[in-house]
C-alpha positions as CSV (number, residue, x, y, z in Angstrom):
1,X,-5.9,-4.1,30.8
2,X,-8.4,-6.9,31.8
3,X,-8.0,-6.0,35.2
4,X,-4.5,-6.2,35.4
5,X,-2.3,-2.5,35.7
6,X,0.6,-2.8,32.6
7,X,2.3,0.1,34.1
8,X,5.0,-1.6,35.8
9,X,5.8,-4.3,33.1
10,X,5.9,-1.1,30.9
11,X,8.3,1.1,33.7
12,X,10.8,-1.9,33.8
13,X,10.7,-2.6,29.8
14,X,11.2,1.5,29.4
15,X,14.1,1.4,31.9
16,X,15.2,-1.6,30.2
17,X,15.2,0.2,26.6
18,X,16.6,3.1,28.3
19,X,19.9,1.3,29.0
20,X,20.8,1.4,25.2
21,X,20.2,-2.5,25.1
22,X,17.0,-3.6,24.3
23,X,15.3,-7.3,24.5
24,X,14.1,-6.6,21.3
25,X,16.0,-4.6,18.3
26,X,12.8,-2.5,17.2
27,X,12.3,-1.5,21.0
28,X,15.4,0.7,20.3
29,X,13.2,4.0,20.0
30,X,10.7,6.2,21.4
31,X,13.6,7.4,24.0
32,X,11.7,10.3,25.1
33,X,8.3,8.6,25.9
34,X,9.9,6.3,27.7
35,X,12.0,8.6,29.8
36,X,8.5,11.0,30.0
37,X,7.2,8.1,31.2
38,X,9.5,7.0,33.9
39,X,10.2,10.2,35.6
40,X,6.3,11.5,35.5
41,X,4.3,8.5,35.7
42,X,2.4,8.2,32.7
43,X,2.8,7.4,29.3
44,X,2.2,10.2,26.7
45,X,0.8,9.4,23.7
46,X,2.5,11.7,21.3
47,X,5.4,10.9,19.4
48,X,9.1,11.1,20.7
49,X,9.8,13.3,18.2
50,X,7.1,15.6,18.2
51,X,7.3,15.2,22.5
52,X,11.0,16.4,22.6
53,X,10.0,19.6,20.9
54,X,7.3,20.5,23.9
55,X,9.5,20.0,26.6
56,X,12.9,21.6,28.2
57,X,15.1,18.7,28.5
58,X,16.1,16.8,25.7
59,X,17.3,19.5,22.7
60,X,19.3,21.5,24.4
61,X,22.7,19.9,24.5
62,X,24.1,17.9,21.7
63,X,24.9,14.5,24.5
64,X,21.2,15.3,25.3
65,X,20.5,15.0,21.8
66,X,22.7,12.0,21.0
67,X,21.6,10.3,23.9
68,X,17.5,10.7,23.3
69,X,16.8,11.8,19.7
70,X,17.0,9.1,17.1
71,X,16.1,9.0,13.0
72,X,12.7,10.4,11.3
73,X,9.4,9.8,13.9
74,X,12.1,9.8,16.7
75,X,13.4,13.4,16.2
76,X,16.0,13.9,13.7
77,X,16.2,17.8,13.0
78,X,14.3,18.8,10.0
79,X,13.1,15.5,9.1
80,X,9.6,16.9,8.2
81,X,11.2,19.7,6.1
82,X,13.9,16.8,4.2
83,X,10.9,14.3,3.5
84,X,7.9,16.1,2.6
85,X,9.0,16.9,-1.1
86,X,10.0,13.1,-1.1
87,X,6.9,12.8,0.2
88,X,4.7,14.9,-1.8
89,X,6.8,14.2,-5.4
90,X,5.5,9.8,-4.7
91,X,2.0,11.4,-4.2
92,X,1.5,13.2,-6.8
93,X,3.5,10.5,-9.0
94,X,0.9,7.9,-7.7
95,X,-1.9,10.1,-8.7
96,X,-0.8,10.7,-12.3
97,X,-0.8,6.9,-12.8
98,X,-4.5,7.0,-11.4
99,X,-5.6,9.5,-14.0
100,X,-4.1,8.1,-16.9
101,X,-4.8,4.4,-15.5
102,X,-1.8,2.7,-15.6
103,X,-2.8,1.6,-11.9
104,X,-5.5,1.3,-10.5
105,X,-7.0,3.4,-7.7
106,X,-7.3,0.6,-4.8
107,X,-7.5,2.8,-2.2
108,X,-8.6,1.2,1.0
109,X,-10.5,3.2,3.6
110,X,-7.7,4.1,6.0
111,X,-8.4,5.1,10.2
112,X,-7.7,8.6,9.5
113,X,-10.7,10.2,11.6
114,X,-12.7,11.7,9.1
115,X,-14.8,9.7,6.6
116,X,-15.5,7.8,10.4
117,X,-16.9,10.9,11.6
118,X,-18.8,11.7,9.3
119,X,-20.3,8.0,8.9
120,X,-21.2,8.1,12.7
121,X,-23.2,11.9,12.3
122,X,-25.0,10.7,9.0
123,X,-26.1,7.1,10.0
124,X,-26.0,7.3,13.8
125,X,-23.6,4.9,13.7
126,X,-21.5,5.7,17.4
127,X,-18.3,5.7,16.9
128,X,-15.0,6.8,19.9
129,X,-12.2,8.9,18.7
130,X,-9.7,11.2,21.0
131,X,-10.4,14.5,19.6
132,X,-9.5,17.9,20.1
133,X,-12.5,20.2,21.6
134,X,-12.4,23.5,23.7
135,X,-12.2,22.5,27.2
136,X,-15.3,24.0,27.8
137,X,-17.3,22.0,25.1
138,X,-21.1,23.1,24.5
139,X,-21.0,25.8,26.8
140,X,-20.3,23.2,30.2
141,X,-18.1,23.1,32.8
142,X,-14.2,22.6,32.0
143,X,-13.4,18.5,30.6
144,X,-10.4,18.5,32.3
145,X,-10.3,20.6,35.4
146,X,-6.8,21.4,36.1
147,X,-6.0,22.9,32.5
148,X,-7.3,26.4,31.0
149,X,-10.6,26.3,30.5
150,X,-10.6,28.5,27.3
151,X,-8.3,26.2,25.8
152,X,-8.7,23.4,23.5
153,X,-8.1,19.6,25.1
154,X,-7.7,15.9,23.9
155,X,-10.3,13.5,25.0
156,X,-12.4,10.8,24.3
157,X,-15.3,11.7,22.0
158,X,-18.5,9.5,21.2
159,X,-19.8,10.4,17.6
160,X,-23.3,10.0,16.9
161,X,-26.4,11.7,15.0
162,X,-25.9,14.5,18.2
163,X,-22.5,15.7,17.1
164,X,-19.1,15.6,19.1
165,X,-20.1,14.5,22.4
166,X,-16.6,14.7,24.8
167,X,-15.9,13.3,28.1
168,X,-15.4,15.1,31.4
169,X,-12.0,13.7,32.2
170,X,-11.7,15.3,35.6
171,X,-8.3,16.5,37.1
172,X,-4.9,14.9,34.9
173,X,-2.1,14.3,37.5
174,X,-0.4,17.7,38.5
175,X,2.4,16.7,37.0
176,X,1.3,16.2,33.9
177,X,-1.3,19.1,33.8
178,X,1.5,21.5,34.4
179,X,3.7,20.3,31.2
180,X,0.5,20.7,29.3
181,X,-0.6,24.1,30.4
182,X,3.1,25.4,29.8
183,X,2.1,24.7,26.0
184,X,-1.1,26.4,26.2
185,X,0.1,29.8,27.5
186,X,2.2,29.6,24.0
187,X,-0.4,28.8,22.1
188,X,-3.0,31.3,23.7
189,X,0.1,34.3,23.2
190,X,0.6,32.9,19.3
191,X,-2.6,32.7,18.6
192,X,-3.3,36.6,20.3
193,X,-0.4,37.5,17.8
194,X,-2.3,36.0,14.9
195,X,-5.1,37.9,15.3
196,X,-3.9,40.8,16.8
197,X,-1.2,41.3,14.6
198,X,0.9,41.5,17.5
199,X,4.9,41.1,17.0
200,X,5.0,41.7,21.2
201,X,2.6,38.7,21.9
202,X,4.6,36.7,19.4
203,X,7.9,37.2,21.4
204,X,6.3,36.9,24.6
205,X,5.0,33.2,23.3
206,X,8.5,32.3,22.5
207,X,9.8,33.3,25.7
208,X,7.4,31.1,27.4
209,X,7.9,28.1,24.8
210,X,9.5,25.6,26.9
211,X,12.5,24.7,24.9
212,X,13.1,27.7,23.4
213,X,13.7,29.4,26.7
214,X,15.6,26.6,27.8
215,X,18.0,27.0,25.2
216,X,18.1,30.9,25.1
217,X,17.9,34.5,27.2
218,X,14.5,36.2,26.6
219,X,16.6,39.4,25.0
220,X,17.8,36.3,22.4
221,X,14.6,35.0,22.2
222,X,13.0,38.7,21.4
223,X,15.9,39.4,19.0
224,X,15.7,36.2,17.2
225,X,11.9,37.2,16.9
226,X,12.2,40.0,15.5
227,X,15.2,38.6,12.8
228,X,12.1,36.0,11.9
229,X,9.8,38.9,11.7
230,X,11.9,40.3,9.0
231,X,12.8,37.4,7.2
232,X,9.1,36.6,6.7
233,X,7.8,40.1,6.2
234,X,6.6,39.3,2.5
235,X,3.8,37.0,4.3
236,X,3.4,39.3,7.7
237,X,2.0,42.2,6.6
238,X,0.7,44.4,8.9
239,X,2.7,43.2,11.9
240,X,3.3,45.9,14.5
């Protein structure tokens, strides 16, 4: 930033943070980026929460749990399923007061990516966004070198009356190409059992997904599969 590298300010504050006794009270979260962080080198931008449920380390023990996983963003267990009627009953209450105009609809424009996009392709206005395009974009050589290059990647993008026009990245540290292409061998299997149909492609993604197999025997993994398979066989048809 301006010249000046922030990782080590940043490695001290995360070890800092780390030690259960930050400078600063709201510094208390984002345990698992931080420890991400410290022990590979980079900071990752995703959320703790979401983070801790790509990698082997921090769900499956309940100190690892305790230690790492805080409330809502930061990981608690089935926030997403607890909150989303919560969430969805205040937006549909907000709309009904729209409609019938006891409040008015003061929306302002937000930095979700789309109307942006859209704005840069109509008026050739450039605009940047990190999106998510297939590693070989347009038919080129891979974005980022060291990850699959039939998969999709997260780069920068420059919007403009030409479309999506992504970087070429080059090579990510090993170390952190390596925790991403151990999610892309899941995703290429699940998405092979999509199409496929395929209830063996679907257990062999689960036995590859990091914390899943960290947390269970591949004859687990295959039987808790195939429970799932059951379970759900009212939207699975055709599954074989």
């Amino acid at each position: 930033h301006q010249d000046r590298d922030l990782y080590p300010l940043l490695m001290e504050k995360a070890r800092h943070d780390l030690t259960g006794q930050p400078a600063d009270p709201e510094d208390a979260g984002d345990l698992v980026r931080k420890d991400i962080m410290l022990h590979f080198g980079a900071f990752v931008t995703e959320s703790s929460g979401h983070l801790s449920e790509y990698l082997p380390y921090y769900r499956k023990r309940k100190d690892l749990l305790a230690r790492y996983i805080g409330d809502r963003y930061d990981g608690r267990s089935s926030f997403y399923a607890d909150e989303w009627p919560v969430w969805r009953d205040e937006a549909d209450a907000t709309r009904r007061r729209w409609v019938s105009g006891e409040e008015p609809m003061d929306w302002p424009r937000s930095w979700e990516y789309a109307s942006w996009i859209i704005e840069a392709r109509e008026k050739d206005a450039p605009w940047r966004i990190h999106g998510n395009v297939m590693n070989r974009a347009r038919g080129g050589g891979p974005l980022i070198a060291n990850l699959a290059h039939a998969g999709c990647v997260e780069v920068a993008c420059l919007i403009d009356r030409n479309g999506v026009n992504p970087t070429v990245y080059g090579k990510l540290p090993p170390q952190m190409a390596a925790l991403c292409q151990a999610n892309m061998h899941v995703f290429e299997l699940g998405t092979t059992a999509a199409i496929e149909r395929s209830k063996e492609a679907a257990i062999h993604a689960l036995m590859l997904d990091p914390l899943t197999a960290a947390c269970c025997s591949p004859a687990e993994i295959k039987r808790m599969t195939l429970d799932l398979f059951e379970a759900e066989s009212e939207y699975l048809p055709g599954y074989a």
